[in-house]
C-alpha positions in Angstrom: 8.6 24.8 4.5 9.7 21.5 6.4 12.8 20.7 3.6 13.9 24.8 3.9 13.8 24.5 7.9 16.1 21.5 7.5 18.4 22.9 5.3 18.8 26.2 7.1 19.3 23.9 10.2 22.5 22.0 8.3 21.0 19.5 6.1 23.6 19.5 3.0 21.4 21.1 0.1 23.3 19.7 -2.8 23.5 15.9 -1.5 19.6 16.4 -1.0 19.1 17.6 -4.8 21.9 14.6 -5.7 19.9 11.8 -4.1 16.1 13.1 -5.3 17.8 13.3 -9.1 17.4 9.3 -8.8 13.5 10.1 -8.4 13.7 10.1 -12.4 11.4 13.0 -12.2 12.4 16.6 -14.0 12.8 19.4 -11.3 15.0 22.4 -10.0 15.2 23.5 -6.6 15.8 27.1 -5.8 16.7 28.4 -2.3 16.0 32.1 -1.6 16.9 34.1 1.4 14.2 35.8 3.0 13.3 38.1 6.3 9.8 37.4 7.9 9.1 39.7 10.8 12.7 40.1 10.9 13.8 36.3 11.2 16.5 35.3 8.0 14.7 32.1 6.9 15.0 29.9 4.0 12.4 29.4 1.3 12.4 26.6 -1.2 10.8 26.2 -4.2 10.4 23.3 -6.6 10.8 24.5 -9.9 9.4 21.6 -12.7 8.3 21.4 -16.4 5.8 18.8 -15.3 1.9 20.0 -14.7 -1.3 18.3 -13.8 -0.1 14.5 -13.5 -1.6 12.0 -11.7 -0.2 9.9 -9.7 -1.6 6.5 -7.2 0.3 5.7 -4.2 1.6 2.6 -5.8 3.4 5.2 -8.4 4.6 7.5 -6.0 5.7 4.2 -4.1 7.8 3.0 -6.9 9.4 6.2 -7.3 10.4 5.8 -3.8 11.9 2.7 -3.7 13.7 2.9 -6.9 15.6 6.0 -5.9 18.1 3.9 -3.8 17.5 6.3 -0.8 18.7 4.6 2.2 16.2 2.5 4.0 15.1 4.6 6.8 14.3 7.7 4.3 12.3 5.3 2.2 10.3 4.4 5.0 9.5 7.5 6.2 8.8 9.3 2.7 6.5 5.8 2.1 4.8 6.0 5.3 3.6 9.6 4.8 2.4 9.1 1.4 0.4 5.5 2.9 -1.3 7.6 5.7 -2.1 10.4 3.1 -3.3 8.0 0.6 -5.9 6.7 3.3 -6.9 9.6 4.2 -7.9 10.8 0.6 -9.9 7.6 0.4 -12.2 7.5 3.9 -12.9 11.0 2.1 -13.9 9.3 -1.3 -15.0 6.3 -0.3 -12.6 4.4 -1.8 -9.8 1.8 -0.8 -6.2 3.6 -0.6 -4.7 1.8 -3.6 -7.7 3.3 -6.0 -7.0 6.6 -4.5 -5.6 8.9 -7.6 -3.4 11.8 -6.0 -3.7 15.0 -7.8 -2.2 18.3 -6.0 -0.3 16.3 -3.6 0.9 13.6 -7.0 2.6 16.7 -8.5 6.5 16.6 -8.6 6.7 19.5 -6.3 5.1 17.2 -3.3 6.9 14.2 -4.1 10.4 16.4 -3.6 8.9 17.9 -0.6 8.3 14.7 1.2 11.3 13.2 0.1 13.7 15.5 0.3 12.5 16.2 3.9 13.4 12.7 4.7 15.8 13.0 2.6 17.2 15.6 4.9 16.4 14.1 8.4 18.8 11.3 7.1 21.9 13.9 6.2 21.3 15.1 9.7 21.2 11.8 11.5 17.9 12.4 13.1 16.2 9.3 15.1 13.7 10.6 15.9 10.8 13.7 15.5 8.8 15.9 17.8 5.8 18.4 17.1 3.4 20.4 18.7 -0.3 20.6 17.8 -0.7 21.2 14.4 -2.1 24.9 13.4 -6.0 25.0 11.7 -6.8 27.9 9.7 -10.4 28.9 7.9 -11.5 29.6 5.0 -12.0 28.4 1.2 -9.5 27.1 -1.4 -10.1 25.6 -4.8 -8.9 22.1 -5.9 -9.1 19.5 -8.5 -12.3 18.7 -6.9 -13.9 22.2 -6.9 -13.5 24.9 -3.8 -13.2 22.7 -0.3 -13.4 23.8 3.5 -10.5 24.9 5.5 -8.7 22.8 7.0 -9.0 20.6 4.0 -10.9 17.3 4.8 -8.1 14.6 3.9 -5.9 16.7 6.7 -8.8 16.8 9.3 -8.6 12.5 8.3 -5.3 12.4 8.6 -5.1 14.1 12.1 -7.9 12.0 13.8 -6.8 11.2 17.1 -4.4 13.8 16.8 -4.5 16.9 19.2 -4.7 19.9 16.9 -5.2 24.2 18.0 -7.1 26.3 16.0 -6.1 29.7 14.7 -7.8 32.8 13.7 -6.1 32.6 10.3 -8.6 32.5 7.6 -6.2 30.6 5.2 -4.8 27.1 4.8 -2.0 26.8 7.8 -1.4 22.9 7.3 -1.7 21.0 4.5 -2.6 17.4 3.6 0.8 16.7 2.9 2.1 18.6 5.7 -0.1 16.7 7.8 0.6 13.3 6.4 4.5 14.3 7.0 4.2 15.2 10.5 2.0 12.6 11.4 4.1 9.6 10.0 7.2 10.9 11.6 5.6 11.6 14.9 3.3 8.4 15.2 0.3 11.4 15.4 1.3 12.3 19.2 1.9 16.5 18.7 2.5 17.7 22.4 2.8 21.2 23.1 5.9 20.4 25.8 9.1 19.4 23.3 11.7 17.0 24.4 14.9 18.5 26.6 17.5 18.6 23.8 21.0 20.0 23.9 20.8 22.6 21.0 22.7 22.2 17.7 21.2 24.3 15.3 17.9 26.0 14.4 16.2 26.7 10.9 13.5 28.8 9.7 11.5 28.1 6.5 9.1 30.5 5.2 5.9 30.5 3.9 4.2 32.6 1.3 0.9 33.7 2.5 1.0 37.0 4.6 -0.6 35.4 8.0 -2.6 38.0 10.2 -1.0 36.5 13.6 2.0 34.7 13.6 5.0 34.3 11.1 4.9 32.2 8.6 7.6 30.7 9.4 8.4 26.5 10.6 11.2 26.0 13.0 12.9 22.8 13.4 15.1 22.2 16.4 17.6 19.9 15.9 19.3 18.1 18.8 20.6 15.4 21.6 18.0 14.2 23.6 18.6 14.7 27.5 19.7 11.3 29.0 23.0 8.6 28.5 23.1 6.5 25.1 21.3 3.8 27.2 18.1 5.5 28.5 16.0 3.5 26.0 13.0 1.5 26.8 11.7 -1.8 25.6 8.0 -1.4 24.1 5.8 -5.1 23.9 2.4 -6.5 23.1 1.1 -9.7 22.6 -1.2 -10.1 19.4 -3.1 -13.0 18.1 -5.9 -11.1 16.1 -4.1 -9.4 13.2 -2.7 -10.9 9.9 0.7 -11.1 8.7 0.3 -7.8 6.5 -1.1 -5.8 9.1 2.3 -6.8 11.7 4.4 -6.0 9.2 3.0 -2.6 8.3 3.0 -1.9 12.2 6.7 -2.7 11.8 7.7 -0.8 9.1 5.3 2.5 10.8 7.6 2.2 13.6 10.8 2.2 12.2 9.8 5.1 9.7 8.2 7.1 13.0 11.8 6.8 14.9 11.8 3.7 16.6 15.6 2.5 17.3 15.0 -0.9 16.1 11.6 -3.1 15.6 11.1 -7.2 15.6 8.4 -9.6 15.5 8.6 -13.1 18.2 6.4 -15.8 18.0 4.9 -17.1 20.7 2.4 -19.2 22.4 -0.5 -18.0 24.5 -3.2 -19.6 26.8 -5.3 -22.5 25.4 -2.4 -23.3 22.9 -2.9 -20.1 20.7 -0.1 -19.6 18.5 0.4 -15.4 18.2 3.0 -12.9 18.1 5.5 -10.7 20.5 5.9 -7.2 18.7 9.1 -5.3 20.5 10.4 -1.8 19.4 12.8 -0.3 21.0 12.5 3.6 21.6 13.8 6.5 23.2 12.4 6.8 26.7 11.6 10.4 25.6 8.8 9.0 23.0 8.2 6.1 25.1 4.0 7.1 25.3 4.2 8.4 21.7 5.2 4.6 20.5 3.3 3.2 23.1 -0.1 5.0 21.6 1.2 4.0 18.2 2.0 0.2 18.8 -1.8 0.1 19.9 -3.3 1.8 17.3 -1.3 -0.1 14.3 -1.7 -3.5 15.8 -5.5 -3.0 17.3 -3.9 -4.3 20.6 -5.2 -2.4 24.3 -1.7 -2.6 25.9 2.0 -1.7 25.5 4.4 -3.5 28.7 7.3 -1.3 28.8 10.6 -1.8 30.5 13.3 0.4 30.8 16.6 -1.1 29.6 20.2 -0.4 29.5 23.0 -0.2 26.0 26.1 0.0 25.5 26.4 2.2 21.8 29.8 2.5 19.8 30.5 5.3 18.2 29.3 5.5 14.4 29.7 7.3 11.2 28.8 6.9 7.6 32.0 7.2 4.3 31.0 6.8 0.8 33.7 4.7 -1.0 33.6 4.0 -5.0 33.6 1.0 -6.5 34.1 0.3 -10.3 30.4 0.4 -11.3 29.0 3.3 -8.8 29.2 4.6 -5.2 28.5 2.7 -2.0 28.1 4.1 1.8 29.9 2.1 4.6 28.5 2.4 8.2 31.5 2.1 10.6 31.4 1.4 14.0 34.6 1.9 16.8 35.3 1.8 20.1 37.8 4.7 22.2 38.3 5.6 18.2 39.3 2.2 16.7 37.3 0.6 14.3 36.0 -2.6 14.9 33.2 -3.1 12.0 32.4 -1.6 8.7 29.4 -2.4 6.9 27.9 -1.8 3.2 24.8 0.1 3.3 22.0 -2.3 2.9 19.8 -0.1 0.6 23.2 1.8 -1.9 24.1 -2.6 -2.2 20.6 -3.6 -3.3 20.6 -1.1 -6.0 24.4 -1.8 -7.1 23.5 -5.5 -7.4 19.7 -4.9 -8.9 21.9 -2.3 -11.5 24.5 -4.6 -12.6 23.1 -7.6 -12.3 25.8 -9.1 -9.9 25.0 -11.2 -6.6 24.1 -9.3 -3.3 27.3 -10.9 -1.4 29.7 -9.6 -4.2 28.5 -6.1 -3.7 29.0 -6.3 -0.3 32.7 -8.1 -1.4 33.8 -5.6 -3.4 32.7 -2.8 -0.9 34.2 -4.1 2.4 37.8 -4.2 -0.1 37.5 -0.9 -1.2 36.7 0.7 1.6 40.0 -1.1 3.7 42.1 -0.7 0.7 41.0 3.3 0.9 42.1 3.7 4.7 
């Protein structure tokens, strides 16, 4: 429902089926037009030969990062699949990387995640809002035999969460639905959204009959009220936490929306060496990081400081070189461009797929791309 809401809101369906064809997996997506109490949504089905594989998180992470999505994408699709793989093993018992995903391994979920982030990319979204997440009732079988409604790894996932529940005596969110939501929001669902200047709506639908609502998701997509520069400066102080554990903190960040993310060291009282962790967010989502921050790093306080930027103008062109294609982000200023630069992620792949040095990707691109203006 999330990838149909995005496409009927814009996102470009056949660069989204283009980029998940380097999943290496076998699928077809078909889009249908439906009514649901009278609203034209989208529905989106993942048609696949594939049935009843299994999958770990260190498969579906591979997949993932050898698709040669751009970074940001990767990061979000990887996050949600981390937070889900947790969750499936506090329910087990067992660590995340012995967890063995079996609905939510299946090549329909994979190009559901994905291709949502996939999606939020092609629209140039920084950053995602949600309210509450809806809780049916009921029964529904699994791999494991019938479980309780809401299902126990999305009750995990949404810990700390604030969550409604509904007189619907079906599934209304998912674990992968909730695993999505919650890595792109940082787990903050508020029932008042952000003030946005509207630029398009979608509807995706569902296909159980609800009793009480549509089964419909709308996404919103927009500018957030306030000049380029109403950002704000997020910081904590940590001298408890390992090396992995910052650098997962970083990386949930980024994937949750943050503008940009960075580690200082410094030096504390008594001659303690630790770390500064700064992201740098929307003022809109400044409480949403703040809660975040705290809960990846185990630290009891964000300072915050609101800051002012100055933001050229920016856009994305895909040039080709000789041995495949390359996107070049270009900055100007009162509509002259002043920079161009490969994208990190399309001239890692090009270099990892032909074997040639990192700097002559990025060479070859910067000439192809002035020799195309």
């Amino acid at each position: 429902m999330t990838l149909a809401a995005l496409v009927a809101a814009g996102a470009p369906l056949e660069e989204i089926s283009c980029q998940l064809e380097a999943l290496d997996v076998p699928f077809t997506l078909r889009i249908d037009n439906v009514e649901v109490s009278g609203v034209r949504a989208l529905r989106v089905t993942v048609e696949h030969p594939e049935q009843h594989v299994h999958r770990s998180f260190a498969d579906v992470q591979r997949l993932v990062e050898s698709a040669g999505l751009s970074e940001r994408a990767t990061q979000r699709a990887i996050a949600a699949f981390h937070l889900l793989a947790r969750a499936e093993g506090m329910v087990h018992g067992r660590p995340p990387e012995e967890v063995t995903f079996h609905e939510v391994g299946a090549v329909d979920s994979i190009v559901d995640v994905v291709g949502s982030c996939v999606a939020l990319e092609l629209l140039g979204v920084d950053s995602v809002s949600c309210g509450p997440l809806p809780m049916g009732s009921g029964i529904i079988p699994s791999t494991h035999g019938p479980l309780p409604v809401p299902a126990p790894a999305t009750l995990e996932l949404l810990k700390g969460s604030r969550i409604r529940w509904t007189e619907e005596t079906t599934e209304t969110t998912t674990p992968t639905g909730a695993a999505l939501m919650a890595s792109l929001t940082g787990g903050e669902f508020t029932e008042s959204a952000p003030p946005v200047t509207l630029n398009a709506v979608g509807y995706g639908a569902g296909r159980a009959t609800l009793r009480h609502a549509p089964n419909l998701l709308r996404a919103v997509v927009g500018e957030l009220e306030g000049e380029a520069g109403d950002v704000e400066l997020l910081e904590t102080n940590v001298d408890d936490a390992p090396g992995e554990i910052l650098g997962a903190a970083v990386e949930r960040l980024l994937s949750s929306g943050a503008l940009d993310v960075w580690i200082e060291p410094i030096s504390m009282k008594k001659g303690r060496s630790a770390y500064k962790v700064c992201a740098l967010v929307k003022s809109a989502r400044r409480e949403a990081f703040a809660h975040l921050l705290m809960r990846e790093t185990g630290s009891l306080g964000v300072r915050h400081h609101r800051m002012g930027r100055t933001v050229a103008e920016r856009r994305v062109v895909e040039i080709k070189l000789p041995y495949g294609r390359c996107r070049i982000k270009i900055g100007s200023l009162g509509g002259e461009d002043f920079v161009a630069a490969p994208e990190y992620a399309d001239a890692v792949r090009l270099a990892e797929e032909t074997g040639l040095s990192l700097p002559r990707v990025y060479s070859d691109a910067r000439a192809a791309f002035e020799s195309a203006r």
